[in-house]
VEXDREN-2710 file (C-alpha; in Angstrom, 1 decimal):
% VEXDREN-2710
k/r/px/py/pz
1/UNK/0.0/0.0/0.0
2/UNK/1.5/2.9/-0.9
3/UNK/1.6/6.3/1.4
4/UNK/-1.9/8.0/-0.1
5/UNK/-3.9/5.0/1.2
6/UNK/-4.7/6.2/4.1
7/UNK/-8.1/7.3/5.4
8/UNK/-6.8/10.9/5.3
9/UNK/-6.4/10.4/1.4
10/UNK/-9.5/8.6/1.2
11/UNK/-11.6/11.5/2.9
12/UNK/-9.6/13.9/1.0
13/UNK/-10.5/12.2/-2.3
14/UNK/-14.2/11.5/-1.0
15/UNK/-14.4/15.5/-0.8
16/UNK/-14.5/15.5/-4.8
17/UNK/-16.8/13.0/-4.9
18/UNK/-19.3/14.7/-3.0
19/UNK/-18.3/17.6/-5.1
20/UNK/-19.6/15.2/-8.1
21/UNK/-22.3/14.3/-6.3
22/UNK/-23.7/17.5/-5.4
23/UNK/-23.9/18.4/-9.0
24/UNK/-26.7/16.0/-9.8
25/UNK/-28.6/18.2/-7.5
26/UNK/-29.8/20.5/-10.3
27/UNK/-30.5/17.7/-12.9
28/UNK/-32.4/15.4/-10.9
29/UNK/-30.7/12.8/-11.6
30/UNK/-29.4/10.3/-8.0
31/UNK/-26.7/12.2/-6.1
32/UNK/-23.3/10.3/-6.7
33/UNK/-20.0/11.3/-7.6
34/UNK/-16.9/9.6/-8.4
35/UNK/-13.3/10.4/-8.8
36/UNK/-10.2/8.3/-10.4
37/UNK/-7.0/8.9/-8.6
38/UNK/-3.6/8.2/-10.1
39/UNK/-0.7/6.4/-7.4
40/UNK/0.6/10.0/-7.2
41/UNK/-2.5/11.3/-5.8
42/UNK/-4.3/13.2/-9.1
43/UNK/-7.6/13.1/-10.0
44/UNK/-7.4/11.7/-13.5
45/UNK/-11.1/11.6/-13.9
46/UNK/-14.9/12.8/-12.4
47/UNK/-18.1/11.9/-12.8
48/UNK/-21.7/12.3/-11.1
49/UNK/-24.7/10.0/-12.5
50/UNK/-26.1/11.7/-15.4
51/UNK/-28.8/8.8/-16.7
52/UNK/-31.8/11.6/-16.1
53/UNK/-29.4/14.6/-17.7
54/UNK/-28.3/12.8/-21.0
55/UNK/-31.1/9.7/-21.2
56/UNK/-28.7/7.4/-21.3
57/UNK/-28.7/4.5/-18.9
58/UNK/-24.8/3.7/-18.4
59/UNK/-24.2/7.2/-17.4
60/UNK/-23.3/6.4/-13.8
61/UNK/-20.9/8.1/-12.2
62/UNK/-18.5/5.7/-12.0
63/UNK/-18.4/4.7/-15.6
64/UNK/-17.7/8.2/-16.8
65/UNK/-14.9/8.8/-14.0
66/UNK/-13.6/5.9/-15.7
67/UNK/-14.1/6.8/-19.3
68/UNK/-12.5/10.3/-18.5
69/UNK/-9.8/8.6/-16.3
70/UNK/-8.9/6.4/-19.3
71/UNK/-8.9/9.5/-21.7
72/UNK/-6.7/11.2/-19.3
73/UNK/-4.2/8.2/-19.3
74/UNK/-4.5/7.1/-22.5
75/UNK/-5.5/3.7/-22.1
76/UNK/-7.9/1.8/-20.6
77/UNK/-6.0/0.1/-18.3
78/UNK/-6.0/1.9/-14.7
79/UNK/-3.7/-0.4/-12.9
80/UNK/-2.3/1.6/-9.8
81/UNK/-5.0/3.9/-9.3
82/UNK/-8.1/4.4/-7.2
83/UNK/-12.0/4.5/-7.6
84/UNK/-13.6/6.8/-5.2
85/UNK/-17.1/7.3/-4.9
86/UNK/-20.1/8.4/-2.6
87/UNK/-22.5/5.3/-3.1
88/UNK/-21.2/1.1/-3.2
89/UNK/-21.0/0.2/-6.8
90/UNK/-23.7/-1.4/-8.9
91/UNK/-23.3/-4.8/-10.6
92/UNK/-22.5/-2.4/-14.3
93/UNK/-20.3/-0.1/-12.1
94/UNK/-18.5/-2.9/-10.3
95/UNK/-17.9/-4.5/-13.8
96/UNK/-16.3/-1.6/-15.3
97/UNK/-13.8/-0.9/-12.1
98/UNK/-12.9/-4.7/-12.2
99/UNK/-12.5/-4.7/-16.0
100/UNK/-10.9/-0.9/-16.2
101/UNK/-8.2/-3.0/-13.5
102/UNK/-8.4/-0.4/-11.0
103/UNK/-7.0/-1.4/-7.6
104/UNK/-8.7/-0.1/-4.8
105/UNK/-12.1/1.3/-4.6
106/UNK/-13.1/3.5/-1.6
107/UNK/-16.8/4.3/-1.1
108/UNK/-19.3/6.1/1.2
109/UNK/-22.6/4.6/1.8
110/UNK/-22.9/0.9/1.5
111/UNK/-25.9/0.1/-0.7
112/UNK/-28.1/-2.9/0.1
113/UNK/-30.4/-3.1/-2.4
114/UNK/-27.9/-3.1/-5.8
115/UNK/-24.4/-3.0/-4.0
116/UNK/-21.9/-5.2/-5.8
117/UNK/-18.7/-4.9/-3.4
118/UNK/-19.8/-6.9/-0.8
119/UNK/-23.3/-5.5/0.2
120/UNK/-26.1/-7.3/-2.3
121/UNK/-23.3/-9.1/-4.1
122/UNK/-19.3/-8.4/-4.4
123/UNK/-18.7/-8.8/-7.8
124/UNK/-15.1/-7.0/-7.4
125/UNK/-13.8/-9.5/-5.0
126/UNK/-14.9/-12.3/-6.8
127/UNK/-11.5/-14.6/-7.3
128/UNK/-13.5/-16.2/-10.5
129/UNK/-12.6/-13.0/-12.6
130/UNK/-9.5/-11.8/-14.0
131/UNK/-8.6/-8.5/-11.5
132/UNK/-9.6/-8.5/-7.9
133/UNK/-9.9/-5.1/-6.4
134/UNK/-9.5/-3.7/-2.9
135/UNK/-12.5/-2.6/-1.5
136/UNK/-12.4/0.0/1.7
137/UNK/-16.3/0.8/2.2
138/UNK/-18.2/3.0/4.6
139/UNK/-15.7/6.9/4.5
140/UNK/-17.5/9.2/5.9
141/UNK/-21.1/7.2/5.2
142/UNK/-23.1/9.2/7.4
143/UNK/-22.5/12.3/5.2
144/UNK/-22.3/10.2/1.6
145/UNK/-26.0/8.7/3.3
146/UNK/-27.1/12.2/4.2
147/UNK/-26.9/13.4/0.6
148/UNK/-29.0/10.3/-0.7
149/UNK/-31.6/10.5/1.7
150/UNK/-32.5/13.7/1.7
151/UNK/-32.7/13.8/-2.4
152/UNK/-34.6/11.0/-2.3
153/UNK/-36.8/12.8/0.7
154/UNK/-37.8/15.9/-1.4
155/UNK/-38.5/13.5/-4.3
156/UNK/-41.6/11.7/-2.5
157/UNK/-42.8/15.2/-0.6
END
């Protein structure tokens, strides 16, 4: 592990995330955000879900932090770097981080109805496919939680 994971990074990181996150605010699409960092500690890519914004259903945060990661690098590979993100991964999202060959991912809120790194399944960890990624779940959940609820709050008032 190398010195920027650490739960100080992590938070740090988790900071643009929300950033992401908060953006969906004036689309209506699901507040969550996501950030690629490099080994060196750069954000190569962002994202915030954007299915309701662009009508396309792929456009999860995660993916496009990934696509614009990828861009950034050059290639699709991201070996060495780190998938941050406000909400647990869903079975698409937690495909492309294992396929993309991330190694860590570090998440807020743990999601039990479609999480897919360890809550509802743990498709990441899963020794059957060809990467296995670290998983460090729960930074600063009550906050990454917050956010969710309370969207999802105004949406049924």
């Amino acid at each position: 592990m190398n010195g920027l994971a650490t739960p100080a990074a992590w938070s740090s990181w988790l900071d643009a995330a929300l950033a992401e996150a908060r953006a969906c605010l004036s689309t209506g699409d699901v507040p969550v955000g996501a950030v690629v960092v490099d080994a060196a500690g750069t954000v190569l890519g962002r994202g915030h879900n954007e299915r309701e914004a662009s009508a396309d259903p792929t456009a999860h945060a995660e993916v496009l932090a990934l696509r614009a990661a990828a861009r950034a690098r050059g290639e699709w590979r991201l070996t060495g770097c780190t998938l941050v993100v406000t909400l647990e991964p869903c079975v698409m999202c937690a495909g492309a981080t294992v396929l993309s060959r991330v190694d860590r991912l570090v998440f807020g809120a743990w999601d039990a109805r479609f999480g897919a790194a360890g809550s509802l399944r743990d498709v990441v960890r899963d020794p059957r496919l060809n990467h296995v990624v670290e998983v460090v779940g729960g930074v600063r959940e009550v906050e990454c939680r917050t956010l969710l609820d309370d969207f999802f709050a105004q949406r049924r008032a």
